[in-house]
PyMOL Python script that loads the backbone (N, CA, C, O; Angstrom):
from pymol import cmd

cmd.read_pdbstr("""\
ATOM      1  N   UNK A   1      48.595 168.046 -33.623  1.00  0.00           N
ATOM      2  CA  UNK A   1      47.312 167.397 -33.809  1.00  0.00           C
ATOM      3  C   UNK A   1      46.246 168.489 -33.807  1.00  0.00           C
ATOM      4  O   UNK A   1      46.365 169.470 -33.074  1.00  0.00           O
ATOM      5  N   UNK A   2      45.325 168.343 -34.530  1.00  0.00           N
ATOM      6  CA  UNK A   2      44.163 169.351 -35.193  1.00  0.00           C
ATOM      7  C   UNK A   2      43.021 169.077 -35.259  1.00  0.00           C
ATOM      8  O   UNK A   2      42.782 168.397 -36.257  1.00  0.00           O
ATOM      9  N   UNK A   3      41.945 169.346 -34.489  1.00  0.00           N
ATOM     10  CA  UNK A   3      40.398 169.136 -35.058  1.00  0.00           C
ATOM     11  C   UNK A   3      39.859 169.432 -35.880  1.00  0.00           C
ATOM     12  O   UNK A   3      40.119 170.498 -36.439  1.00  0.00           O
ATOM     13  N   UNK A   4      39.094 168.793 -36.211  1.00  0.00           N
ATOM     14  CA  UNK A   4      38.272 169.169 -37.869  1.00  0.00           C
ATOM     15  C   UNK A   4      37.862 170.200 -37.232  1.00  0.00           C
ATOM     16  O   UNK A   4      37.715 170.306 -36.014  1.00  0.00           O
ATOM     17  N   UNK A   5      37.625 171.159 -38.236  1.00  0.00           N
ATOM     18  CA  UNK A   5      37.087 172.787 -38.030  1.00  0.00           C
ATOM     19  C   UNK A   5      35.706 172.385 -37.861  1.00  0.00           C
ATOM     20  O   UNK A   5      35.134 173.038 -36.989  1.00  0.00           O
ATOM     21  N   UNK A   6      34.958 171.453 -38.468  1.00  0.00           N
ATOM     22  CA  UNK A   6      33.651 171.026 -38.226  1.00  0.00           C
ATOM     23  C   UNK A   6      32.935 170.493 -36.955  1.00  0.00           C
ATOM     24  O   UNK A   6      31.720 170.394 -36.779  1.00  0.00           O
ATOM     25  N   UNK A   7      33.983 170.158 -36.073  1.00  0.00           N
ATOM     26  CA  UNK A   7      33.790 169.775 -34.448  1.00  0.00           C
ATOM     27  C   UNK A   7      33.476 171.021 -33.717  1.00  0.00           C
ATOM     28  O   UNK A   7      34.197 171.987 -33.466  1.00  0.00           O
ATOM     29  N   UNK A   8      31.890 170.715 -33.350  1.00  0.00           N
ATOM     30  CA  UNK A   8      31.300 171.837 -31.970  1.00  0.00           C
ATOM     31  C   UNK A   8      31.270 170.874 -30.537  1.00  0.00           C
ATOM     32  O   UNK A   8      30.922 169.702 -30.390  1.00  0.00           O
ATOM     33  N   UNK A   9      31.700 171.718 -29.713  1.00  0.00           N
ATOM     34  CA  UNK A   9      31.942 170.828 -28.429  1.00  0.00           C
ATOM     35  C   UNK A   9      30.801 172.070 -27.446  1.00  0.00           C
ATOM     36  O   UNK A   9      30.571 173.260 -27.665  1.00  0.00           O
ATOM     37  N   UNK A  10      30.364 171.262 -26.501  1.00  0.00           N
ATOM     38  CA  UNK A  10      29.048 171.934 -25.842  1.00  0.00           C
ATOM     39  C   UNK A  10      29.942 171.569 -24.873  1.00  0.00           C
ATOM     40  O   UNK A  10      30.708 170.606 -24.858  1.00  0.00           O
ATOM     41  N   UNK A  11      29.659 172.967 -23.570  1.00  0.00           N
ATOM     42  CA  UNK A  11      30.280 172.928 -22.215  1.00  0.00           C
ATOM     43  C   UNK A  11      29.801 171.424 -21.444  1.00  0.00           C
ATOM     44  O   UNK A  11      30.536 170.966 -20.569  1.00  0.00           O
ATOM     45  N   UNK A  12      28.676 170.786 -21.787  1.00  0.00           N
ATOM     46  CA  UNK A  12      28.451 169.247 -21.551  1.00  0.00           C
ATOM     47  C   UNK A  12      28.824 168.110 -21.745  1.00  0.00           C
ATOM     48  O   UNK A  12      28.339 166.996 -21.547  1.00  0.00           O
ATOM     49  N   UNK A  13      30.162 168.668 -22.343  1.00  0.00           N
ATOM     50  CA  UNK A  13      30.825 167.139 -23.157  1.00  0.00           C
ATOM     51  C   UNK A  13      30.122 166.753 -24.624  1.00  0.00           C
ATOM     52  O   UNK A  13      30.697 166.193 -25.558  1.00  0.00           O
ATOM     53  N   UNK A  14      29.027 167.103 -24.594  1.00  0.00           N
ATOM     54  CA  UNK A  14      28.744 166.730 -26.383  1.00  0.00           C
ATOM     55  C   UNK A  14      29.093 167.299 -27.275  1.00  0.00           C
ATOM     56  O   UNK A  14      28.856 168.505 -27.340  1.00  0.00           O
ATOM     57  N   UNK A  15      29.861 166.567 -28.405  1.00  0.00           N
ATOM     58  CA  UNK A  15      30.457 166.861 -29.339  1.00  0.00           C
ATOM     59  C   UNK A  15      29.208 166.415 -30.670  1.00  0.00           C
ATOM     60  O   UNK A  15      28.468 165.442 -30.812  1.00  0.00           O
ATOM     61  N   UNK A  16      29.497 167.933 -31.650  1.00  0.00           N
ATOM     62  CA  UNK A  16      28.891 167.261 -32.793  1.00  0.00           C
ATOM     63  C   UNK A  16      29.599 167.458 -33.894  1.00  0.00           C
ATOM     64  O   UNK A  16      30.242 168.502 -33.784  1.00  0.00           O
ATOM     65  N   UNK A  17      29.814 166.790 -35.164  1.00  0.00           N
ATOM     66  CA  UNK A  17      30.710 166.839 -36.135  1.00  0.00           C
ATOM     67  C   UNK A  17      29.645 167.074 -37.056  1.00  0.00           C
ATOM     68  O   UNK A  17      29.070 166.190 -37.690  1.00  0.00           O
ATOM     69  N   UNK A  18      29.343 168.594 -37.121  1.00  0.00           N
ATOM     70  CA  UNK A  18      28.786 168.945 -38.637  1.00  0.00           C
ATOM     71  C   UNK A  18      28.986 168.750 -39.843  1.00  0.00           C
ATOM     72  O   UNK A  18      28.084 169.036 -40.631  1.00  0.00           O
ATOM     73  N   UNK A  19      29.979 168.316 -40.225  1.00  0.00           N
ATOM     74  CA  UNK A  19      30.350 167.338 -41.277  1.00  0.00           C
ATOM     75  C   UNK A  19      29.652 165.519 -41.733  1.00  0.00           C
ATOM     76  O   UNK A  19      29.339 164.878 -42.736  1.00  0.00           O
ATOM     77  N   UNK A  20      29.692 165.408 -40.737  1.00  0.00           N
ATOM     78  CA  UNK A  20      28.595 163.932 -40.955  1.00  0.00           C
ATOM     79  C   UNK A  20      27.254 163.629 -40.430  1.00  0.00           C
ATOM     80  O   UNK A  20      26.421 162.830 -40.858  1.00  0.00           O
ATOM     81  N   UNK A  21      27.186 164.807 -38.934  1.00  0.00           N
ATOM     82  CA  UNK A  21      25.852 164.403 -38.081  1.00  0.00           C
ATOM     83  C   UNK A  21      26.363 163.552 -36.975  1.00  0.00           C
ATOM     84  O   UNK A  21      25.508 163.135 -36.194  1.00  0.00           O
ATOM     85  N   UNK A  22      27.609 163.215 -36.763  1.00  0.00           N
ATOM     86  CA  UNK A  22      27.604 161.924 -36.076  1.00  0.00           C
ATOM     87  C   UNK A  22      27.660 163.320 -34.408  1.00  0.00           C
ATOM     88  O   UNK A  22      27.888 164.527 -34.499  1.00  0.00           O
ATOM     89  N   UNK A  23      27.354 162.488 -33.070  1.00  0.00           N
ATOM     90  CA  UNK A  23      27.287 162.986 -32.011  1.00  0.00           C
ATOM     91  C   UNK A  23      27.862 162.102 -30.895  1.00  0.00           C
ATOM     92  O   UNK A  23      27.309 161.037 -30.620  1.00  0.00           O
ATOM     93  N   UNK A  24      28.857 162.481 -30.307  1.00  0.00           N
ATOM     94  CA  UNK A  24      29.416 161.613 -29.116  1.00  0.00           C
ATOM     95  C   UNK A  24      29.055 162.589 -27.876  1.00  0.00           C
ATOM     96  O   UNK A  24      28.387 163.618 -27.774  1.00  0.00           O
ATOM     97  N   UNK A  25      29.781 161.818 -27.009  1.00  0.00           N
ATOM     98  CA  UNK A  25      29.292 162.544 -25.822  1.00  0.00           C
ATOM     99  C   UNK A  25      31.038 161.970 -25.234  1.00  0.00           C
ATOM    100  O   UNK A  25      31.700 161.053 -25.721  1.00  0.00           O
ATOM    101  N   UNK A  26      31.459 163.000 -23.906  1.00  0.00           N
ATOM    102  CA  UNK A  26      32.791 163.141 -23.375  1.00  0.00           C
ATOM    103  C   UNK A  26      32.296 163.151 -22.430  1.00  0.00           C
ATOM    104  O   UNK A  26      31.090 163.215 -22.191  1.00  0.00           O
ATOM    105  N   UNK A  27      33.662 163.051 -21.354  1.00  0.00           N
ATOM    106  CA  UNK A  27      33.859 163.268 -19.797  1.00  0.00           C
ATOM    107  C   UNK A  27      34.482 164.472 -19.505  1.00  0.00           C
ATOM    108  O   UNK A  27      35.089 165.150 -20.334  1.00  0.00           O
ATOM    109  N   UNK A  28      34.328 164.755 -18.275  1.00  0.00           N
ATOM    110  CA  UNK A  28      34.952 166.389 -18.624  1.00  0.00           C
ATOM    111  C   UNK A  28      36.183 166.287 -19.117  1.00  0.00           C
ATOM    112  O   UNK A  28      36.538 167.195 -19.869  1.00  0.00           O
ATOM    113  N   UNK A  29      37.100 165.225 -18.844  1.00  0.00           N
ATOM    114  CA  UNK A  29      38.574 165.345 -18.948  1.00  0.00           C
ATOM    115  C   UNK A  29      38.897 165.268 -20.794  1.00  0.00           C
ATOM    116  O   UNK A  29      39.724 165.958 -21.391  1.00  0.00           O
ATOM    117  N   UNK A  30      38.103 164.369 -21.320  1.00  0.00           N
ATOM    118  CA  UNK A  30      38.396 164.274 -22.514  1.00  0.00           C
ATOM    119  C   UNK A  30      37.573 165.752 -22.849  1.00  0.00           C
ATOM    120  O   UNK A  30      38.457 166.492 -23.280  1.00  0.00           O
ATOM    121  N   UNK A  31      36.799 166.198 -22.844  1.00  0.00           N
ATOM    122  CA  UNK A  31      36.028 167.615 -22.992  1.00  0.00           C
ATOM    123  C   UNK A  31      37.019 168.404 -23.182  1.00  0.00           C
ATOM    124  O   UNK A  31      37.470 168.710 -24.285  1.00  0.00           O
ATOM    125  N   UNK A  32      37.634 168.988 -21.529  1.00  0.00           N
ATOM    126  CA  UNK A  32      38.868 169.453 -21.571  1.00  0.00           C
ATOM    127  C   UNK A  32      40.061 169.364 -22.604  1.00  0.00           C
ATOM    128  O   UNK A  32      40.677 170.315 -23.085  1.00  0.00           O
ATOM    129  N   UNK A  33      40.181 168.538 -22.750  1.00  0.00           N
ATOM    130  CA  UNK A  33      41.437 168.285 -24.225  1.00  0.00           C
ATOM    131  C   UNK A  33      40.967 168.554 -25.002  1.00  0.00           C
ATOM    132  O   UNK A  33      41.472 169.495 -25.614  1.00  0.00           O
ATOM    133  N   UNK A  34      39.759 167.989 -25.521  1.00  0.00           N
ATOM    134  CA  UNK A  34      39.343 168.200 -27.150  1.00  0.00           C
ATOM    135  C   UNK A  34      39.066 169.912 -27.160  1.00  0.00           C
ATOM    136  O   UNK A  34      39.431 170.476 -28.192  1.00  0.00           O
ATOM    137  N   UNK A  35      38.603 170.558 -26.356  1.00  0.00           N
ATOM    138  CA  UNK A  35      38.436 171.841 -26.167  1.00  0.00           C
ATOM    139  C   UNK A  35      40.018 172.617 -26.737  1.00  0.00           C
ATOM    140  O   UNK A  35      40.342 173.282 -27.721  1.00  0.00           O
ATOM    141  N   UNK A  36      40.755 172.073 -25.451  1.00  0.00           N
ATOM    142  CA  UNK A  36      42.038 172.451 -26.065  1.00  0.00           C
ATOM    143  C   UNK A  36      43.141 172.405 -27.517  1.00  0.00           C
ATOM    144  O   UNK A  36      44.043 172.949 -28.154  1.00  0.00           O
ATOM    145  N   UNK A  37      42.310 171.412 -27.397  1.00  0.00           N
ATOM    146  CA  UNK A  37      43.017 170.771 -29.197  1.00  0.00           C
ATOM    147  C   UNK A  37      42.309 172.057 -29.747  1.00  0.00           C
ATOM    148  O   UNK A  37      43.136 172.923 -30.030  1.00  0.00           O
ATOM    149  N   UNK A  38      41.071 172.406 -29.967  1.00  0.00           N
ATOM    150  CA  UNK A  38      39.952 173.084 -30.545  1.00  0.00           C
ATOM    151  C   UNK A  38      41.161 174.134 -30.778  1.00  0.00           C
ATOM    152  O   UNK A  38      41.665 174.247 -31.896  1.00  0.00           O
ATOM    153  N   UNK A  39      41.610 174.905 -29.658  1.00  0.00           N
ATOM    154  CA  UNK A  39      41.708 176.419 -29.198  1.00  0.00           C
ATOM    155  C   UNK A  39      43.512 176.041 -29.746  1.00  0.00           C
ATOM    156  O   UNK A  39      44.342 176.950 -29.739  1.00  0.00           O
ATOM    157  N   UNK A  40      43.798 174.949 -30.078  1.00  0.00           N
ATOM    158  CA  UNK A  40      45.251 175.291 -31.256  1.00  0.00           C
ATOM    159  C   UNK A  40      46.336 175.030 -29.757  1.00  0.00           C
ATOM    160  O   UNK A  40      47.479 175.384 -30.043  1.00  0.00           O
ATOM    161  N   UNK A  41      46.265 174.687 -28.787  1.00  0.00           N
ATOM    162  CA  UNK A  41      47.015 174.564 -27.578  1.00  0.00           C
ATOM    163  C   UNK A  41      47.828 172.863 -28.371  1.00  0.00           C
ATOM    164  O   UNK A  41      47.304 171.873 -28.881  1.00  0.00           O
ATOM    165  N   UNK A  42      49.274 173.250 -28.111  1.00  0.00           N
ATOM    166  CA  UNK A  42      49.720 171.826 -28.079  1.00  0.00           C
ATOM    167  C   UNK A  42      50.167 170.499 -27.046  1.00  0.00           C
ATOM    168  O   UNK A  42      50.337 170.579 -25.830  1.00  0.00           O
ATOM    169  N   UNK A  43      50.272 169.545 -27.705  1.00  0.00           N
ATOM    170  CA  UNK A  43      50.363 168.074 -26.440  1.00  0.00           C
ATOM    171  C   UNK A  43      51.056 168.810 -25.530  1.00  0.00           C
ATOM    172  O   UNK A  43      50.402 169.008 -24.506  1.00  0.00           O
ATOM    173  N   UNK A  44      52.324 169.366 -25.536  1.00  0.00           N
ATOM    174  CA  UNK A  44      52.922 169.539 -24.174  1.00  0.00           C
ATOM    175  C   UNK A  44      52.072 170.869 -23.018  1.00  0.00           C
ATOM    176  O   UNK A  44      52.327 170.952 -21.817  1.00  0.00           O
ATOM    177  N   UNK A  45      51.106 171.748 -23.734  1.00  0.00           N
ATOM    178  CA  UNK A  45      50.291 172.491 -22.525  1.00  0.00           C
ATOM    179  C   UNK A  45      49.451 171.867 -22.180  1.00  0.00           C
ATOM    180  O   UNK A  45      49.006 171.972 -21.038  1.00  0.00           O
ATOM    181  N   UNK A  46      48.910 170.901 -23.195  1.00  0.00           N
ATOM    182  CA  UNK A  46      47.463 169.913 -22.641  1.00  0.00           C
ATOM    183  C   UNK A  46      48.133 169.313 -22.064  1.00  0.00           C
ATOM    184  O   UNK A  46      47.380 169.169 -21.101  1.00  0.00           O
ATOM    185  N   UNK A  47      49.239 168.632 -21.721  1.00  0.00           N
ATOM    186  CA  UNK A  47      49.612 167.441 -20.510  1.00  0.00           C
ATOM    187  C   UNK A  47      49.765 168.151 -19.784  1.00  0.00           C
ATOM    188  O   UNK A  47      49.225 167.797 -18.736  1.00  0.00           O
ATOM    189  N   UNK A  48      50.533 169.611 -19.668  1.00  0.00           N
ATOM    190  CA  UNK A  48      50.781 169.970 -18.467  1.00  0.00           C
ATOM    191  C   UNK A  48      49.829 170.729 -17.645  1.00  0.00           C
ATOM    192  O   UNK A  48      50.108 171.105 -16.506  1.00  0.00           O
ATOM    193  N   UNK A  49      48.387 171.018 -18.386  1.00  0.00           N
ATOM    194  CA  UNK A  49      47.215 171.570 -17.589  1.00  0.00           C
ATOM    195  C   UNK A  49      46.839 170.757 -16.883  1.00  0.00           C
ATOM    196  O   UNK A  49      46.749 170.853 -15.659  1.00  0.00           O
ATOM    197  N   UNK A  50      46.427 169.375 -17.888  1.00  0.00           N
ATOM    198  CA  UNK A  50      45.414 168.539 -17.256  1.00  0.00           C
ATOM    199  C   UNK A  50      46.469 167.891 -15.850  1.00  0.00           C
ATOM    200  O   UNK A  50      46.018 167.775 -14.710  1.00  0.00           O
ATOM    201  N   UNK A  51      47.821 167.549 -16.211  1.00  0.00           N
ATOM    202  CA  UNK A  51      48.232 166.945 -14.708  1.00  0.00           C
ATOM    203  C   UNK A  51      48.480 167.396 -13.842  1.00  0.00           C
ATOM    204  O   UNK A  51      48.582 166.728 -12.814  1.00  0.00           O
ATOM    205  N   UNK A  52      48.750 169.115 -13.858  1.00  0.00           N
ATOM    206  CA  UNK A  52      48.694 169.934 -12.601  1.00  0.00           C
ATOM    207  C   UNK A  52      47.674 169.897 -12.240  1.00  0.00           C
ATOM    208  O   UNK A  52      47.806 169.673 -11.036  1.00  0.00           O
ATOM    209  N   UNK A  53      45.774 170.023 -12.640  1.00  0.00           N
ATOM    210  CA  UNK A  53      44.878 170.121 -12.332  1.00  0.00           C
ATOM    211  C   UNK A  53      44.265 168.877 -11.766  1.00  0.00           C
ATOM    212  O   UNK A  53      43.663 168.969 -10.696  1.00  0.00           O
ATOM    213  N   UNK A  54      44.391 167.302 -12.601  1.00  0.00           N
ATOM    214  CA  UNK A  54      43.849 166.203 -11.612  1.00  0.00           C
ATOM    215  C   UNK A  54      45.260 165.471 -11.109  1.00  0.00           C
ATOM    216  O   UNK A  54      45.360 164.288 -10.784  1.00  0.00           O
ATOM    217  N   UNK A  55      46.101 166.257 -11.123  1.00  0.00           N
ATOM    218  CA  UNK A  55      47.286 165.705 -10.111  1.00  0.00           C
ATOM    219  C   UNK A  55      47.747 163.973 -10.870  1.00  0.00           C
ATOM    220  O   UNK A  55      48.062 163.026 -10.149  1.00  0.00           O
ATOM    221  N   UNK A  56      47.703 163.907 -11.997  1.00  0.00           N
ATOM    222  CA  UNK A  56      48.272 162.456 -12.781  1.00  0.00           C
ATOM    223  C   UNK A  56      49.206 161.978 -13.088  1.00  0.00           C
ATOM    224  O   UNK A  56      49.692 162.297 -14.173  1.00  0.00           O
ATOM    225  N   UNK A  57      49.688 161.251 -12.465  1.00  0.00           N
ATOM    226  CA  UNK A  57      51.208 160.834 -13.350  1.00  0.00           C
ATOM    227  C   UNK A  57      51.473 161.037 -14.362  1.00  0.00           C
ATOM    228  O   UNK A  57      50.780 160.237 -14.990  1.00  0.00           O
ATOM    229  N   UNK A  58      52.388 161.932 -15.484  1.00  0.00           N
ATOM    230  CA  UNK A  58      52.806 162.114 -17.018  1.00  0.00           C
ATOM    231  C   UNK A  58      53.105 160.895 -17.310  1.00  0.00           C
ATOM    232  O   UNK A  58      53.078 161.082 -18.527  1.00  0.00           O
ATOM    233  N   UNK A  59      53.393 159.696 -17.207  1.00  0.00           N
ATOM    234  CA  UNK A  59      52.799 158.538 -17.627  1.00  0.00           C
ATOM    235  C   UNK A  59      51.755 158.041 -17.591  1.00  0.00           C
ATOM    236  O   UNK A  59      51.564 157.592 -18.722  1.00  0.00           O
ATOM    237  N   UNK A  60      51.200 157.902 -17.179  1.00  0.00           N
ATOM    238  CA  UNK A  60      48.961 157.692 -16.756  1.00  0.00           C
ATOM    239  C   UNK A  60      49.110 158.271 -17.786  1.00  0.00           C
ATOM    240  O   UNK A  60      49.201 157.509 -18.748  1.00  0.00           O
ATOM    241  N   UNK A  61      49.214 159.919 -18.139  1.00  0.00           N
ATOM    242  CA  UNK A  61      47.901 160.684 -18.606  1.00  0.00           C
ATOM    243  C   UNK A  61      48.976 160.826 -20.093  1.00  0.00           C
ATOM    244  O   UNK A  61      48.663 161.832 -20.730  1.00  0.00           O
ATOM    245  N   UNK A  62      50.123 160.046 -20.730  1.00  0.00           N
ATOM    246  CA  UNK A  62      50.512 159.917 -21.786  1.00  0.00           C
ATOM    247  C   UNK A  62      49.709 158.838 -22.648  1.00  0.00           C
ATOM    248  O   UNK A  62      49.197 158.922 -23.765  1.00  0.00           O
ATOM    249  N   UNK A  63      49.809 157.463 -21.432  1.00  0.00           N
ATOM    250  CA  UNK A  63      49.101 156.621 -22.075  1.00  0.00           C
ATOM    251  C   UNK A  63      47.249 156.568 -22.666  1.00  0.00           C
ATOM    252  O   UNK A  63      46.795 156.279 -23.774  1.00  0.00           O
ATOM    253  N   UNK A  64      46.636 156.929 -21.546  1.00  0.00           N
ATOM    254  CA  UNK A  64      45.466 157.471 -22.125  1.00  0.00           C
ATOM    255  C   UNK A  64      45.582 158.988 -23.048  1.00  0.00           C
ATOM    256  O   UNK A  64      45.149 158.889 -24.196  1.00  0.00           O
ATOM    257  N   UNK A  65      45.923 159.853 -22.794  1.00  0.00           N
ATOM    258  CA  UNK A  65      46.041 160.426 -23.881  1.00  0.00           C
ATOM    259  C   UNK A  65      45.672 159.991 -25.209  1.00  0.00           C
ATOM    260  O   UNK A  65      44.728 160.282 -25.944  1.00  0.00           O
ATOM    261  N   UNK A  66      47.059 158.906 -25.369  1.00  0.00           N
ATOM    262  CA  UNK A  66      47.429 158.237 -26.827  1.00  0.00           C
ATOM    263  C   UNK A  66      46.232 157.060 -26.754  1.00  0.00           C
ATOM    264  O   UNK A  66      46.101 156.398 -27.784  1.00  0.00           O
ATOM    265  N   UNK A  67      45.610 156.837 -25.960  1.00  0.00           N
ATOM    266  CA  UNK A  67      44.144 155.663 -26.346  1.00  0.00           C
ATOM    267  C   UNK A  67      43.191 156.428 -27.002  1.00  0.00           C
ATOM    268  O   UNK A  67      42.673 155.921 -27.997  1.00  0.00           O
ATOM    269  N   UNK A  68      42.733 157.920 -26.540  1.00  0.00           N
ATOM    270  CA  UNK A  68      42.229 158.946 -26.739  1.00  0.00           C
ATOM    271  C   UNK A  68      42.264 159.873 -28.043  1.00  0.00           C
ATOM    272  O   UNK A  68      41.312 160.341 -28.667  1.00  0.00           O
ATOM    273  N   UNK A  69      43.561 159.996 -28.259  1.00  0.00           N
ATOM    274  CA  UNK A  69      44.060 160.248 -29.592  1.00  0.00           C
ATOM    275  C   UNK A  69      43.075 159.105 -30.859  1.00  0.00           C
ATOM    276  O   UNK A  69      42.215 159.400 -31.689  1.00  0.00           O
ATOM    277  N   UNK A  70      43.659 157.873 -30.517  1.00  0.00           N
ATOM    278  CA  UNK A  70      43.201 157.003 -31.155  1.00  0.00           C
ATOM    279  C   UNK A  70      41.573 156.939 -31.642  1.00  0.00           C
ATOM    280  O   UNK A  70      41.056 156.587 -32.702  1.00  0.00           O
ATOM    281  N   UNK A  71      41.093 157.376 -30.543  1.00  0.00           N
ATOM    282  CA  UNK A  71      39.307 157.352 -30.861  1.00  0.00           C
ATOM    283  C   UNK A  71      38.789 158.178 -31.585  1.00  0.00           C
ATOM    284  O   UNK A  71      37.802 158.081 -32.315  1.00  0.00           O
ATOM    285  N   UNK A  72      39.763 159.386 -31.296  1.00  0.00           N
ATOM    286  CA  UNK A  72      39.937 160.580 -31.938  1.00  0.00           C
ATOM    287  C   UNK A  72      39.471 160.235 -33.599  1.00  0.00           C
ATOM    288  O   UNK A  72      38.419 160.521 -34.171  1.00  0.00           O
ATOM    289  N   UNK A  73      40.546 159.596 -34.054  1.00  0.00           N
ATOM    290  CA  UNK A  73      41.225 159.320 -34.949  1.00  0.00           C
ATOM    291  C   UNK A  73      40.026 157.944 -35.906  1.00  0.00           C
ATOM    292  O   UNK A  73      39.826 157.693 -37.095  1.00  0.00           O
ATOM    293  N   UNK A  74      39.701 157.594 -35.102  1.00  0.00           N
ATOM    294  CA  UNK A  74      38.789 156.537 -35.684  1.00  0.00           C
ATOM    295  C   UNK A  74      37.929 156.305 -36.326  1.00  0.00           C
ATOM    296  O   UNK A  74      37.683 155.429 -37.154  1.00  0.00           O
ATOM    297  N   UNK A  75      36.965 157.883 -35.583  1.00  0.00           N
ATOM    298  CA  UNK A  75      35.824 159.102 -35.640  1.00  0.00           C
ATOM    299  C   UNK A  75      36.177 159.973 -36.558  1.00  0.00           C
ATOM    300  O   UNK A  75      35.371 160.868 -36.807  1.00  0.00           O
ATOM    301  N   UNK A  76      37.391 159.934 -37.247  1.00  0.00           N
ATOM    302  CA  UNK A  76      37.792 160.984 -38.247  1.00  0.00           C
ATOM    303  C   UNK A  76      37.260 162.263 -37.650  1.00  0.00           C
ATOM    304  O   UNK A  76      36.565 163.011 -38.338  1.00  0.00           O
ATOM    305  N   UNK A  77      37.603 162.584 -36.215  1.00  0.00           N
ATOM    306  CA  UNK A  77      37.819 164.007 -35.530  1.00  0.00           C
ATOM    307  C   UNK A  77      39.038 164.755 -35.449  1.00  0.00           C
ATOM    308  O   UNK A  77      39.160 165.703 -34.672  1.00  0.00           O
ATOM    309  N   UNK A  78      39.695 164.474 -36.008  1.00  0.00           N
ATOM    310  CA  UNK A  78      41.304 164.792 -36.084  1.00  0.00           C
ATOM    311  C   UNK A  78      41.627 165.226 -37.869  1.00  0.00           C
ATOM    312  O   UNK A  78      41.340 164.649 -38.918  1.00  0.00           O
ATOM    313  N   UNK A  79      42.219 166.280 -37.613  1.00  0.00           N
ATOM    314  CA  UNK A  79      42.382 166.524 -39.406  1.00  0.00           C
ATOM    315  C   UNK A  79      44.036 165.738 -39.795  1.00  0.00           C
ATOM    316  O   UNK A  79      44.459 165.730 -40.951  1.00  0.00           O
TER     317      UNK A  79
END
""", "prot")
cmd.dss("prot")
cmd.show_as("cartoon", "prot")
cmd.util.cbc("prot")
cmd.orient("prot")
């Protein structure tokens, strides 16, 4: 999975997609991932950062993940 090269992510969670103008805003945790997605890291180092770091069940943090993915995806932030 790949971000549009057009996604700028601010250490604040705001994301902007220079491609359309559109602007969301994140939590650190989704921050964290999309960052990682950014930097070419794949699903299995992003699960295994984020659940050593907030201590999550690899089920919890599969299923949101994949809700996450989805929004991703909705937003046409994902190439």
């Amino acid at each position: 999975m790949k971000i549009n090269k057009n996604i700028a992510i601010s250490e604040s969670g705001f994301v902007f997609d220079a491609g359309t103008g559109d602007t969301f805003s994140l939590n650190e945790t989704g921050r964290e991932i999309l960052t990682q997605l950014k930097e070419g890291k794949t699903e299995a180092e992003i699960k295994k950062n984020i659940t050593d770091k907030y201590d999550v069940p690899p089920g919890i943090y599969e299923h949101n993940f994949h809700d996450f993915e989805n929004i991703l995806r909705k937003y046409n932030l994902l190439e």
